[in-house]
Each structure stands twice: as structure tokens, then as C-alpha cells.
C-alpha positions in Angstrom: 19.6 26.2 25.5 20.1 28.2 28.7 17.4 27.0 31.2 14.6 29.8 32.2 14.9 31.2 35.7 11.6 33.1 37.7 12.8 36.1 36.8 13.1 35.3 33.5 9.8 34.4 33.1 8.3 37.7 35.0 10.2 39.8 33.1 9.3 37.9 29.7 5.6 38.0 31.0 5.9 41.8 31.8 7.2 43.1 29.0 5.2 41.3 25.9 2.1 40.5 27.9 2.5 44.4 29.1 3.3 46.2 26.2 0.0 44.3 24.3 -2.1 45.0 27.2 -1.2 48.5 26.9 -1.4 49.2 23.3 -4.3 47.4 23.0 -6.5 49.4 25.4 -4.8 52.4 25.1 -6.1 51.6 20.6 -9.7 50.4 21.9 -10.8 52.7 24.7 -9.4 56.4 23.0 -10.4 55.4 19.2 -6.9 55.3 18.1 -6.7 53.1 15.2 -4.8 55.4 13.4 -2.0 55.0 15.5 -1.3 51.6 13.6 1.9 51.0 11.3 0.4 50.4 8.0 -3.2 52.2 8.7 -4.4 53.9 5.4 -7.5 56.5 6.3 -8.4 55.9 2.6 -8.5 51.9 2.8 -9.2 51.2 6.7 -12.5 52.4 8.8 -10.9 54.0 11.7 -13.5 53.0 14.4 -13.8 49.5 13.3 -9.8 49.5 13.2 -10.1 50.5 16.7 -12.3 48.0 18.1 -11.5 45.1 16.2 -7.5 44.9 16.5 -7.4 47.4 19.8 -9.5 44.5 21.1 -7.5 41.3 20.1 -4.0 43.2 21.3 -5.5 43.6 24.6 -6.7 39.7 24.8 -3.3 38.5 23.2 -1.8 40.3 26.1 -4.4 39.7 29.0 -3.5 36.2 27.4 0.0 36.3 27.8 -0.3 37.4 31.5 -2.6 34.9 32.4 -0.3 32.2 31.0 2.8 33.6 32.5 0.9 34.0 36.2 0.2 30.8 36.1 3.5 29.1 35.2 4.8 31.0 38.2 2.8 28.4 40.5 4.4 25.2 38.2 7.4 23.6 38.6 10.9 25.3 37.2 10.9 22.5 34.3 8.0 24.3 32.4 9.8 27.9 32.7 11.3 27.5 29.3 7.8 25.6 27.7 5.9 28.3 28.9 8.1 31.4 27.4 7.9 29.3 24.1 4.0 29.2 24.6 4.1 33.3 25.1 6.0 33.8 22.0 3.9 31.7 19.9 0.7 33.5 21.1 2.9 36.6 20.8 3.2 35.6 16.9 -0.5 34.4 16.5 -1.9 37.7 17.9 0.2 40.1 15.6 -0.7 37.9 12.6 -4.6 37.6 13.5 -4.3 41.3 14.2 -3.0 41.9 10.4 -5.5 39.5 9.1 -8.7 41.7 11.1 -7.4 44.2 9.8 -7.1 43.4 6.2 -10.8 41.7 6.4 -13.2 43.1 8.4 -12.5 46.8 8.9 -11.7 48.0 5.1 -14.3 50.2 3.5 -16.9 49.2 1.8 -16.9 50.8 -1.6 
């Protein structure tokens, strides 16, 4: 395996920790659950969709920044440990996500 570089890192850091950030306050803060690949208006509360996974993109990704600023202050020997970390946090936010989803914002009939 190719050893991890700074720049590697920031970019790595950028782009997932970014793009999760986004979404997941763009989701929370306009009500935007319905946005969602896989959101059913007959199955899903909308509102509930919004908070609940708007709110645990957003911490994923806050999460993946936080990690990646600080492996920028550690030495060059974690670079590649650290960009393993991301992607498993990556990996465990989509699938908690999917779980909130499925659990705790369908309608109750």
C-alpha cells in the first residue's frame, strides 16, 4: 500500500467530512428529508426523517473533520491509520443513518 501524504489526508478529509457536513445540514436546517434515496412519503415521517438522519450526517461529518484536523498535527506514520479511521466512520454513519431511518421515523399506523 502506497503511503498517505498531507495532502492526501486534507483532501480525503475535505471531501467525505465535507460532503456529510453539507448534506447533513443542508437535510436538518431546510426540512428536507425527502431529498433521501429510498424516502417513501407513505412509510417515512418527513420531519422526523429530517432531524433524525439530517442530524447524524452532519455529526458523521463534523466527526470526520475533527479527526482529520487533528491527524494533521501527528506524525506522517498515522496518515494512512487515520484515512482508515475516516472511512470506517464514513461506513458506520451511512449504516446508522439507514438504521434511524428504518426505526424511529416510520409512521405510526
Amino acid at each position: 500500500m502506497r503511503n498517505m501524504d498531507l495532502y492526501g489526508l486534507i483532501i480525503i478529509t475535505l471531501i467525505m467530512g465535507g460532503m456529510f457536513t453539507f448534506l447533513g445540514w443542508v437535510i436538518k436546517s431546510q426540512n428536507a428529508g425527502d431529498m433521501l434515496n429510498g424516502f417513501d412519503a407513505k412509510k417515512y415521517d418527513k420531519e422526523k426523517v429530517s432531524r433524525i438522519v439530517g442530524g447524524d450526517m452532519l455529526y458523521t461529518g463534523l466527526l470526520i473533520i475533527l479527526i482529520g484536523v487533528i491527524g494533521v498535527f501527528l506524525s506522517s506514520k498515522f496518515y494512512n491509520n487515520i484515512t482508515i479511521t475516516q472511512v470506517v466512520i464514513f461506513v458506520i454513519g451511512i449504516i446508522k443513518s439507514i438504521y434511524d431511518m428504518d426505526k424511529n421515523c416510520r409512521i405510526k399506523k
